[in-house]
C-alpha positions in Angstrom: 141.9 144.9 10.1 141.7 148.0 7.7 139.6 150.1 10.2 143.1 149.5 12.8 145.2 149.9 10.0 143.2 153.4 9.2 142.8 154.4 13.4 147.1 153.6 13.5 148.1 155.4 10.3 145.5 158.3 11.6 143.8 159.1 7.9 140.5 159.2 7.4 139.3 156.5 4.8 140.6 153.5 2.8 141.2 155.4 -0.2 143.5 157.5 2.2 145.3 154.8 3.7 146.0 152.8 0.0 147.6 155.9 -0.8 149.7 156.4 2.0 150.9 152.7 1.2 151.8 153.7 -1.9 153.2 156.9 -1.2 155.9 155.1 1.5 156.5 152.4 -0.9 157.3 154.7 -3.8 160.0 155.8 -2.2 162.3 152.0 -1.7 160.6 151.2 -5.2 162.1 154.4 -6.8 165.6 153.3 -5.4 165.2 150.0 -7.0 164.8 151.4 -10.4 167.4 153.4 -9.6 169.5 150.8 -9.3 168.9 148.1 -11.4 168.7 151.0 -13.5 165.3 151.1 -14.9 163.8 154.8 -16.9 160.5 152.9 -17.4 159.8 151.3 -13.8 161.7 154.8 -12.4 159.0 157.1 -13.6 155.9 154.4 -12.9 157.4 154.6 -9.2 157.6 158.7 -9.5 153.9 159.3 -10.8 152.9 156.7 -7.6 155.0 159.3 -5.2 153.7 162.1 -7.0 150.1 161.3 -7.4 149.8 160.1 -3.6 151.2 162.9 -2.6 149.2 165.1 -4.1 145.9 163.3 -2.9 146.6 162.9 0.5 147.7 166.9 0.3 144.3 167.5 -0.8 142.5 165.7 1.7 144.1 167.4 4.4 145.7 163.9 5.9 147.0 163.8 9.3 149.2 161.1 8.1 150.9 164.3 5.9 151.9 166.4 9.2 153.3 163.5 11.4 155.4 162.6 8.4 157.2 166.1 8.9 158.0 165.3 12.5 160.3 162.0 11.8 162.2 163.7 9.2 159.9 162.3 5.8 158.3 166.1 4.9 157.1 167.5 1.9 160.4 169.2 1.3 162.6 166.2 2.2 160.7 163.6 0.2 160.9 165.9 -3.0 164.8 165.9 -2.3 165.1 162.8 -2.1 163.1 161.8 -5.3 165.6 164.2 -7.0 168.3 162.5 -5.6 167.8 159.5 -6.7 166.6 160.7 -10.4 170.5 162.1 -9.9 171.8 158.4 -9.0 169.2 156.9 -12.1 171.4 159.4 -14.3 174.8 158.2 -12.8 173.9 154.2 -12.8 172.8 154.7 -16.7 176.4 155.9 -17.1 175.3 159.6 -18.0 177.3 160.8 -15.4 179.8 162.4 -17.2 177.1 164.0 -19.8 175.4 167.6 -20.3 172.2 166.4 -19.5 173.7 164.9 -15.6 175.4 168.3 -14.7 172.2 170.3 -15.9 169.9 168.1 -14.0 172.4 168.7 -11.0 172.4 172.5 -11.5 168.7 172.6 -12.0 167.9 170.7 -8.3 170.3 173.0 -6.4 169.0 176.2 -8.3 165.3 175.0 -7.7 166.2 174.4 -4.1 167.5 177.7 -3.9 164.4 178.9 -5.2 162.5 178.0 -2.2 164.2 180.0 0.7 162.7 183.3 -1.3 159.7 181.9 -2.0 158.9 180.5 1.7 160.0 183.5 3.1 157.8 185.8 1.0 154.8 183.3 1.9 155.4 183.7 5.2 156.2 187.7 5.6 152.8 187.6 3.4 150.5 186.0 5.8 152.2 187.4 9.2 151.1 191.2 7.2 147.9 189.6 6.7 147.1 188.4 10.2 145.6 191.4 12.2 146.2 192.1 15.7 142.4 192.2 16.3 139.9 190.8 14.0 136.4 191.4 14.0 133.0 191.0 12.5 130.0 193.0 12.1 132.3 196.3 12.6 133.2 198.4 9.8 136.6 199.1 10.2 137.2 199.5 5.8 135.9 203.1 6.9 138.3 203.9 9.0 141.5 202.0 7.4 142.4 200.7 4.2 142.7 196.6 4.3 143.6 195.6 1.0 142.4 192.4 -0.8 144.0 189.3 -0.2 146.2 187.6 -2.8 144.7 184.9 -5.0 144.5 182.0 -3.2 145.8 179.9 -6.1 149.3 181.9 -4.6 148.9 181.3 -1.0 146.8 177.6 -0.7 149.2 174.7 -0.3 151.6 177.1 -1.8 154.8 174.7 -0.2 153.0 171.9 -2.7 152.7 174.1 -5.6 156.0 175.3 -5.8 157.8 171.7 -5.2 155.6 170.6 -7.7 157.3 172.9 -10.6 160.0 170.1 -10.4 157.6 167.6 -12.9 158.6 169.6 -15.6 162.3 169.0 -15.1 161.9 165.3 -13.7 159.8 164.4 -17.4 162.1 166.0 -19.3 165.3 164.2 -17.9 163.6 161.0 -17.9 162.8 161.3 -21.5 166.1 162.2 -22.5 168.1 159.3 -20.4 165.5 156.7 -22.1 165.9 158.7 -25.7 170.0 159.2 -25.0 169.1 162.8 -26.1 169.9 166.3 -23.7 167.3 168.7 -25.9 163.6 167.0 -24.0 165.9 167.0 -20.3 167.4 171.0 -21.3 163.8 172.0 -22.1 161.7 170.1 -18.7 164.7 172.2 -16.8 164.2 176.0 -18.6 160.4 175.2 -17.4 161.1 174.5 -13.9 163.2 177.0 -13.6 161.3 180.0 -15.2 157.9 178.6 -13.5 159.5 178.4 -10.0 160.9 182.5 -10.6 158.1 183.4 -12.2 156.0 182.1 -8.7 158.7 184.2 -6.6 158.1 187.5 -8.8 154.5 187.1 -8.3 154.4 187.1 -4.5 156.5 190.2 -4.4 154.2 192.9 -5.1 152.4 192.0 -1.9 154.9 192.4 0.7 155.5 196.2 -0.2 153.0 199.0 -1.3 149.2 198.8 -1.1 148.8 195.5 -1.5 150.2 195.2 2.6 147.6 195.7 5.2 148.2 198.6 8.2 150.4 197.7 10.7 148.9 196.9 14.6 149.0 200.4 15.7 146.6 201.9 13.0 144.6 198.7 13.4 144.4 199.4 17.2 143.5 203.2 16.9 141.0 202.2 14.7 139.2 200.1 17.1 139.5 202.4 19.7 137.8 205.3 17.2 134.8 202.9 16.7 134.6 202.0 20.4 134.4 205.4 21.3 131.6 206.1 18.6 129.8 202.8 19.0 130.1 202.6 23.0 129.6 199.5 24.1 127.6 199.0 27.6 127.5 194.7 28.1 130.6 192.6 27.5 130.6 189.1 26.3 134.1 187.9 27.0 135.4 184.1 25.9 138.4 182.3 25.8 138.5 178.6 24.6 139.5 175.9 22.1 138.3 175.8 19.0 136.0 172.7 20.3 134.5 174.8 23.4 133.2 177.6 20.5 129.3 175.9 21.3 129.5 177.6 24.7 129.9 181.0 23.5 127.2 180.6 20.9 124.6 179.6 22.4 124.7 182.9 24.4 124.5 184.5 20.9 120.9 185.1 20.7 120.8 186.4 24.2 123.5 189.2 23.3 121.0 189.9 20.2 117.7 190.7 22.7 119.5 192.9 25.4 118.2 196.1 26.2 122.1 197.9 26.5 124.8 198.1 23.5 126.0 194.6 23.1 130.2 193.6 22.6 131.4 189.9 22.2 135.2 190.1 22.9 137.2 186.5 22.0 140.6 185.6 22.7 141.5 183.2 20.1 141.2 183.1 16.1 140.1 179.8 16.0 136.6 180.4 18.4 136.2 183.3 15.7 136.4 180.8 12.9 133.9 178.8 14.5 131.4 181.3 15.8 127.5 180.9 14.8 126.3 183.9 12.7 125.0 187.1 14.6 124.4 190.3 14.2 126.2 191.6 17.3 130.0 193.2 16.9 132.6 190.6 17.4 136.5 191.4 18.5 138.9 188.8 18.5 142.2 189.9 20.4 144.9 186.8 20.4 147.2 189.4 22.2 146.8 190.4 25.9 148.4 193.5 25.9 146.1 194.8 23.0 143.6 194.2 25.4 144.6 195.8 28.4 145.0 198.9 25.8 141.8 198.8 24.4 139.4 201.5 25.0 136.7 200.0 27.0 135.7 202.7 29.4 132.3 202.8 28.2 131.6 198.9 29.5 129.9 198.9 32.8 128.9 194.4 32.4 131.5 191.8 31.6 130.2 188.4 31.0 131.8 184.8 31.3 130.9 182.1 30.3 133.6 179.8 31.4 136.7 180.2 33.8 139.8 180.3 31.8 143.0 181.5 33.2 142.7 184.7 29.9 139.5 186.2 31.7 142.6 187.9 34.0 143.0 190.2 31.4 139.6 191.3 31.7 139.0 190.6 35.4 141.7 193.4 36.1 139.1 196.5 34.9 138.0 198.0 38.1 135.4 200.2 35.8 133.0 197.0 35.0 131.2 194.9 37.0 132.1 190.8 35.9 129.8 188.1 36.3 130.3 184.4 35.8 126.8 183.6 33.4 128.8 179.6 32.5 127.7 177.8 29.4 124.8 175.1 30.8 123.4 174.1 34.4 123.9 170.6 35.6 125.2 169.0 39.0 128.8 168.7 37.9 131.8 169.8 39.8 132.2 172.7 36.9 129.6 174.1 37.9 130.7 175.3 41.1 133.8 175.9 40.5 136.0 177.9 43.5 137.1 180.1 40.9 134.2 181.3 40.7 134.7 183.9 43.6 136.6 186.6 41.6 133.6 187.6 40.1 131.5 190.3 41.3 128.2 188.1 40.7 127.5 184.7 39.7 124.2 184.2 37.8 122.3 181.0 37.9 119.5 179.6 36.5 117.1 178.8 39.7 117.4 178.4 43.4 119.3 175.2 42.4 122.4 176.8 41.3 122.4 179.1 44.7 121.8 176.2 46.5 124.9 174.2 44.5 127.2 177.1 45.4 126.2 176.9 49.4 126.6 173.5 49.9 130.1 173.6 47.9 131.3 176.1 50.4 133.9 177.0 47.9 133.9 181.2 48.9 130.8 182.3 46.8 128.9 184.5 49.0 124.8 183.8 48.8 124.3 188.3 48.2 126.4 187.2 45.0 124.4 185.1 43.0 121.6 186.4 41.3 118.8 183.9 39.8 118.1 184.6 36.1 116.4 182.0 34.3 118.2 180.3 31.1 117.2 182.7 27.8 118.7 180.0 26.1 115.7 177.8 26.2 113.0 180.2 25.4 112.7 177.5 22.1 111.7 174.9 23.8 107.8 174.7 23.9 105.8 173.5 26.8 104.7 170.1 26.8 100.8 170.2 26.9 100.3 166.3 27.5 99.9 165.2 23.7 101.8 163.7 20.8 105.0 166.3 20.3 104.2 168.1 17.4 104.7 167.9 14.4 105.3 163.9 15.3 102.2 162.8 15.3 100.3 159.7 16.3 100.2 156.4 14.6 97.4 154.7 13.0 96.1 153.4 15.7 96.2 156.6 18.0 99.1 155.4 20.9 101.9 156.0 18.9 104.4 158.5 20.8 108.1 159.6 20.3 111.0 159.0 22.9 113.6 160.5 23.0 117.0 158.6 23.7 119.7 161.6 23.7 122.9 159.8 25.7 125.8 161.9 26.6 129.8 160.6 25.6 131.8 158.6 27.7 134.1 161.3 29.1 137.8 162.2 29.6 137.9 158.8 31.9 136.7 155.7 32.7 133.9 156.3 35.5 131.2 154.0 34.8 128.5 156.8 35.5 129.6 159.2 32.4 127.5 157.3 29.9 124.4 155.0 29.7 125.6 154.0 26.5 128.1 151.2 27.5 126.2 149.2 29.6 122.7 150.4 29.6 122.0 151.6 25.6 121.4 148.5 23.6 118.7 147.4 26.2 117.2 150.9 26.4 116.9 151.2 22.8 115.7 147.3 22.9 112.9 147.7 25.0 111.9 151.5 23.3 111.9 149.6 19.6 109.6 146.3 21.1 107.2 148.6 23.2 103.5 147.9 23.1 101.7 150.2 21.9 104.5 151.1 19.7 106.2 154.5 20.6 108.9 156.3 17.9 112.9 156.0 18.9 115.0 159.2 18.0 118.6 158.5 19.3 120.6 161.5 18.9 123.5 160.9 20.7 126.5 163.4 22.1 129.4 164.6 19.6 131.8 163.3 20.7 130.5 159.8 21.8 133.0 157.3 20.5 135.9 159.4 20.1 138.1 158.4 23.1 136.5 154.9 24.0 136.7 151.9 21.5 134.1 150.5 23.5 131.6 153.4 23.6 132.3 153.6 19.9 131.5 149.9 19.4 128.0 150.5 21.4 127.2 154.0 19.3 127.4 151.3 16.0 125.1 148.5 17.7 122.6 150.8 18.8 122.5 152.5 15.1 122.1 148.6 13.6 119.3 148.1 16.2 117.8 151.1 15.3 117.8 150.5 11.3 117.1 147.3 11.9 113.6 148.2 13.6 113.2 151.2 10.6 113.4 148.1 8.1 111.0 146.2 10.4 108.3 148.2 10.9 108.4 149.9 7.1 107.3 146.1 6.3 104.4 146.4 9.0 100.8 147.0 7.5 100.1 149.2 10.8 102.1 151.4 9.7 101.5 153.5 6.4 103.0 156.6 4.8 102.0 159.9 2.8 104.9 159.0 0.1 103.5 162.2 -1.9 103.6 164.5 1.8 106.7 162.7 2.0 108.0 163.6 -1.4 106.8 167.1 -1.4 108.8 167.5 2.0 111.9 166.1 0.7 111.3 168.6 -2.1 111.3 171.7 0.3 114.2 170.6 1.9 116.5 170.5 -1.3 114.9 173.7 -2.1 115.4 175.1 1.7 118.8 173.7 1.9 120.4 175.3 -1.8 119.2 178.6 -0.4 120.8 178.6 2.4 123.8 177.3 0.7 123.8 180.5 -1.5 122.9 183.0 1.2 126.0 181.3 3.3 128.2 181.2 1.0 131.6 179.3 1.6 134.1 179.8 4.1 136.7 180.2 0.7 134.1 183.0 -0.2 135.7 184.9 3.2 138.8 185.3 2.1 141.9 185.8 4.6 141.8 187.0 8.4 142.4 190.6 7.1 139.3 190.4 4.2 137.0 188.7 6.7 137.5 191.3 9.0 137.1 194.4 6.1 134.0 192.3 4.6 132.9 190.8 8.1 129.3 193.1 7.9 126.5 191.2 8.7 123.1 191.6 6.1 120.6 191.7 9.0 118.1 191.3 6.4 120.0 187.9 5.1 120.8 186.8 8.7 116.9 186.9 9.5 116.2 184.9 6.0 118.6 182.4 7.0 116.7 181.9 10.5 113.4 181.8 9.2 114.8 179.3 6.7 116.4 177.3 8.9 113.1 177.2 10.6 111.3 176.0 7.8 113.7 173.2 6.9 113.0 171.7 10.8 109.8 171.5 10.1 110.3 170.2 6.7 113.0 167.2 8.1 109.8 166.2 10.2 107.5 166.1 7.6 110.3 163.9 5.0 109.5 160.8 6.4 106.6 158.9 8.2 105.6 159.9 12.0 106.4 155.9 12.7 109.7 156.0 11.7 113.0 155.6 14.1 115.6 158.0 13.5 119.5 158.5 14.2 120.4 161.9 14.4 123.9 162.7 14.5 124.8 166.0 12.4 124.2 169.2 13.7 120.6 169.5 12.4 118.0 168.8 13.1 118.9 170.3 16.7 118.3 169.0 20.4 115.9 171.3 21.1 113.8 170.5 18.0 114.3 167.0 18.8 112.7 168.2 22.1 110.1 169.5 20.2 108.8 166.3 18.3 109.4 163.9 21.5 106.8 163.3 24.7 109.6 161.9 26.5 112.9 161.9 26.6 115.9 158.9 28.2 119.4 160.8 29.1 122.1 160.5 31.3 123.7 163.0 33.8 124.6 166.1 31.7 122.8 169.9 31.2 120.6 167.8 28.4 118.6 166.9 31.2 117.9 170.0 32.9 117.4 171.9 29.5 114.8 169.2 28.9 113.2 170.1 32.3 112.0 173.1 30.5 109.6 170.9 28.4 107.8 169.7 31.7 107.7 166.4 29.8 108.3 163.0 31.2 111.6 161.6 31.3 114.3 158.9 32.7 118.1 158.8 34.0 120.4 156.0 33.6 121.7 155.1 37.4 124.8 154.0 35.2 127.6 153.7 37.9 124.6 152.2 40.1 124.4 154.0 43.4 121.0 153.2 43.8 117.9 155.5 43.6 117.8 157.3 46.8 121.9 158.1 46.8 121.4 158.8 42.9 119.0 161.4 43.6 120.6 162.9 46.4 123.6 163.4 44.3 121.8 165.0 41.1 119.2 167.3 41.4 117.8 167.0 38.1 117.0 163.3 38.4 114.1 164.2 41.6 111.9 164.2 39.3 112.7 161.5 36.4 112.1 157.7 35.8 115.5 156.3 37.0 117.2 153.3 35.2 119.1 150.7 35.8 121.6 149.6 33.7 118.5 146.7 32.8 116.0 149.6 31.5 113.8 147.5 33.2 111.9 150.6 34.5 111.3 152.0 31.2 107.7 150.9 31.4 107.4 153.6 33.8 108.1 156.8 31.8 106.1 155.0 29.0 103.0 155.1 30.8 103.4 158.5 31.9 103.4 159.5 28.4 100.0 157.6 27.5 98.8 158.5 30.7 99.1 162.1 31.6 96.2 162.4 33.9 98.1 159.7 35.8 101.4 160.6 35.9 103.0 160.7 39.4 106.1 162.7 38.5 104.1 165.4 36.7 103.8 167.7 40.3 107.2 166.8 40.9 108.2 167.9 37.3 106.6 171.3 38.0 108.5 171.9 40.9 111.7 171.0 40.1 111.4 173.2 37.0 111.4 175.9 38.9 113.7 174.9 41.6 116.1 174.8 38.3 115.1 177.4 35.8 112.9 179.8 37.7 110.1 180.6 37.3 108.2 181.4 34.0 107.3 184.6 34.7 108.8 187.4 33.9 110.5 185.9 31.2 113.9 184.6 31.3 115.3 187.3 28.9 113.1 189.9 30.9 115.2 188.6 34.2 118.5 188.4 32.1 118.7 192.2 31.3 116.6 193.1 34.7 119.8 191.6 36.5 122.3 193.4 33.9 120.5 196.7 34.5 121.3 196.2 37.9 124.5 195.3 37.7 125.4 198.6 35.6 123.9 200.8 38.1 126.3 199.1 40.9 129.3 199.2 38.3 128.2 203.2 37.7 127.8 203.9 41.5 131.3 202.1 41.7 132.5 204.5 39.5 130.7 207.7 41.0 131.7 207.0 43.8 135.5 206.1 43.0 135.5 210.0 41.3 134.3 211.5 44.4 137.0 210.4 46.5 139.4 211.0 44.2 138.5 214.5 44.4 138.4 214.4 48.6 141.5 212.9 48.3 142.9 215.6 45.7 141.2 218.6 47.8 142.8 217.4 50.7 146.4 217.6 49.5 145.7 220.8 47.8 145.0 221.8 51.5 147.9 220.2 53.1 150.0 222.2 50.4 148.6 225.2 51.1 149.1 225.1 55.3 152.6 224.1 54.5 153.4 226.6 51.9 152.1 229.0 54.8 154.5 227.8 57.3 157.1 227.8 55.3 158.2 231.6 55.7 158.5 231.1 59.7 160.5 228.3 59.4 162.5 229.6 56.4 163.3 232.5 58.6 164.0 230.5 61.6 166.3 228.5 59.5 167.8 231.8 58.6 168.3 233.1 61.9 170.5 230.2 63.0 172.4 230.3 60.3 173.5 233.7 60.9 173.7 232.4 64.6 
């Protein structure tokens, strides 16, 4: 009953929701004393209001912003406390006394006070929100960006100033229970000379130094550094703030090209959320900035997914624009008709081609270009062992599998997840398998958070899994290195509190404007950072024993480590499984929506090659004895081929293919070009000549036009 109370009143814990019950029932509580009158019960009911206030403010509540949209926000609800400390006054028969007109006189002053301050706030963070932010570009050279003002001004600063009226509420209370105007006199002076004193202090950064340069110094002095740094290869991306994974994991990529790398993003919030790199980063919200920025050096633009924004790019006749998307799988995204603006699509293997042919939606075959996925370049090659650093059991068959599930999806289609009707007897027969193998269920994101029942299953599964943890700890087959165990725990606190410090906070970054004066990557950091981030992976592994099931839901350890450590792997239809391809391990698809093997494959190209499941997992013992079995696997040709019917083939490289196909895509945008300036001199020379032959006739038939006129 509390976790549908909590899901209804949208906050995020108990502790949240028992405040938001007393924060609402403050309020009719407050009136009561009020009215009966009461000082005593009237200021228990006020510290209630204000303390719940103030907690649910600083846990960010959702419950906080919907209030706002029925008429109950901060601003309203601070009134109306006010008010009835005004009616508390007038119902203790003070109404006619100094201490009921200065209380009046103090509200409506202290109201008053608010417009000024609100506005300044406001003026204050529309001066410090650039027209183009940026990172990795060192634009305090060029223009003076100011430092931000403290954020003990700006942070909740709506709060902080409603909250000067304590002084005043205190001091009235105390001098209605003591019939005495000096306590109520001096709570009003504070209020008053704190809530001016707060407006004075905002002023000095809406004029003078303290205020940013406006959008056209900002602009010019992105152009300067784009003529000086001239960029060749364009990353372009326009999202939500929850689609920022698809430009990062192209990240790395831009890093290892062989031309002069630019990421371009459309919205603040994908900036907010993008993965550190070393690569120069410009975020332009506004599409006419764009369209004016100097670009001319850029002969590649990338996509990565088809937004309607990428117009504002598309329309630059001087670069060549390629669709690169963010994954390869069999979904309908993937060959999406919009796809045909671009000059080129790139795909992974002769799969995608073959996706785009059979879709018939207008991509022409001479347009897609095969390039391999640089994105997987981490995951190592399966060489028919124990993954490593997982280990084998005591008794040599223990292996690790791998059950990474994708969410439920936007609807209801049955064949979205595996996880509704399929999990709990995957993970059944995984945790009861003899020999014993290891479970690692790492399942998507967002799993559970538009389906009750998907969210139900995630919990079961996670029981089933501890369950079998608890189980097999008490198992004498299975022992443990507690001192490797401890020493491994140890590096990770170690690992983890240095990265913390060479991270830093997001607070640490300051406003829009200081992130973007400050926004210099340390190269020499950034590569500490990866080389500790690579330590703590192997470090997780090595923190608890090789037998041991494991739920992974953060962001570490990732998918591709968990690739890593597992011999086989039990998905559903998503990119997961065609990234795992790249491992040429074993592994099984969940025929969730049931169409049957033959149709199932036919549909999904990924699956030709896999173990499929039925909703029963009653195959399972299939992909298990490929993994003890390697010498008889009969998928393992079939896994082979199908890897590079997806990905291409391993050599070259995929990175080497990546900037092989963006050389070549340069020297078509550059021959464009060439050619472009060549008939615009034709084209110039020949009206020069047809200026000059009729600037030649023109005497005859000036004259001619004489001669009749004198006729």
């Amino acid at each position: 009953m509390i976790s549908t109370a909590i899901r209804v009143a949208r906050v995020g814990s108990a502790a949240q929701l028992a405040a938001a019950v007393l924060m609402i029932a403050g309020y009719p509580a407050l009136m009561l004393a009020a009215l009966v009158p009461s000082v005593p019960a009237f200021a228990a009911a006020a510290a209630v209001t204000y303390l719940a206030d103030h907690y649910l403010h600083r846990k960010g509540s959702y419950l906080i912003n919907r209030l706002s949209k029925v008429r109950a926000g901060l601003s309203i609800r601070f009134l109306i406390r006010q008010l009835l400390l005004i009616l508390l006054l007038a119902r203790l028969a003070l109404s006619d006394s100094l201490i009921f007109y200065g209380a009046t006189a103090c509200f409506i002053a202290f109201y008053g006070l608010q417009a000024p301050h609100g506005a300044l706030v406001t003026l204050i963070r529309n001066r410090r929100r650039m027209p183009v932010a940026t990172r990795n570009i060192d634009l305090a050279a060029r223009i003076r960006i100011p430092d931000a003002p403290p954020k003990r001004l700006l942070n909740r600063s709506a709060e902080k100033m409603l909250h000067l009226d304590l002084a005043a509420v205190i001091g009235i209370l105390v001098s209605a229970q003591l019939d005495s105007a000096v306590a109520g006199f001096i709570g009003i002076g504070v209020t008053l000379v704190l809530g001016c004193v707060y407006v004075l202090a905002l002023m000095p950064y809406v004029r003078g130094r303290k205020v940013p340069p406006n959008a056209e110094k900002v602009l010019a002095a992105i152009d300067g550094w784009l003529r000086e740094y001239r960029p060749e290869t364009v990353l372009y991306f326009s999202g939500s703030k929850d689609s920022a994974y698809q430009v990062n994991m192209w990240l790395e990529t831009m890093e290892q090209l062989d031309s002069t790398p630019l990421i371009i993003l459309r919205e603040r919030a994908i900036l907010n959320n993008l993965a550190p790199t070393t690569v120069p980063v410009i975020c332009v919200p506004g599409g006419v900035h764009l369209m004016n920025m100097d670009l001319a050096t850029v002969r590649v633009a990338m996509y990565a997914a088809n937004v309607g924004k990428n117009i504002h790019m598309l329309r630059v006749p001087t670069m060549k624009h390629v669709f690169i998307g963010h994954g390869d799988s069999d979904k309908l995204a993937s060959v999406n008709p919009f796809s045909k603006v671009y000059d080129e699509v790139w795909t992974a293997g002769r799969a995608g081609r073959d996706r785009y042919a059979i879709a018939d939606v207008g991509v022409r075959d001479d347009d897609i270009v095969e390039v391999g996925r640089p994105q997987l370049a981490p995951i190592q090659t399966w060489q028919g062992g124990a993954g490593a650093p997982g280990g084998e059991a005591a008794d040599g068959s223990f292996r690790t599998v791998l059950y990474a599930p994708t969410w439920e999806g936007w609807d209801d289609n049955p064949g979205n997840t595996s996880i509704l009707l399929a999990g709990e007897n995957i993970v059944k027969k995984l945790i009861n398998a003899d020999p014993p193998v290891r479970v690692l269920y790492k399942p998507h994101p967002f799993t559970g958070t538009r389906s009750a029942q998907a969210k139900a299953a995630h919990q079961r599964i996670k029981a089933l899994v501890g369950k079998a943890t608890a189980a097999r700890a008490a198992d004498p087959r299975f022992t443990s290195d507690a001192a490797a165990q401890a020493k491994a725990k140890a590096d990770l606190t170690r690992i983890e509190a240095r990265i913390a410090e060479l991270v830093g906070t997001r607070d640490e970054k300051g406003d829009e404007a200081e992130a973007t004066r400050d926004g210099l990557v340390d190269v020499k950091k950034h590569e500490e950072i990866a080389r500790l981030r690579a330590e703590w992976n192997d470090a997780y592994w090595r923190s608890f024993p090789a037998w041991e099931h494991r739920v992974i839901t953060g962001a570490q350890p990732r998918l591709y480590d968990c690739f890593n450590v597992s011999d086989a792997m039990v998905s559903d239809i998503s990119s997961v499984v065609s990234d795992f391809i790249a491992s040429g391990k074993p592994y099984a698809v969940t025929d969730s929506a049931e169409l049957g093997v033959e149709e199932f494959k036919r549909q999904n190209t990924a699956v030709r090659a896999a173990v499929i499941l039925s909703n029963s997992a009653a195959e399972l013992g299939e992909l298990l004895e490929a993994v003890r079995a390697p010498e008889a696997d009969p998928l393992a040709e079939d896994r082979s081929e199908l890897k590079q019917y997806l990905l291409g083939p391993d050599e070259p490289t995929s990175i080497e293919q990546f900037n092989t196909a963006v050389a070549n895509l340069a020297l078509k945008a550059e021959a464009r070009n060439v050619g472009q300036e060549s008939r615009k001199s034709a084209g110039v020379a020949g009206a020069d000549e047809g200026l000059a032959d009729a600037m030649l006739a023109q005497p005859t038939s000036a004259a001619g036009e004489a001669d009749d006129m004198i006729a």
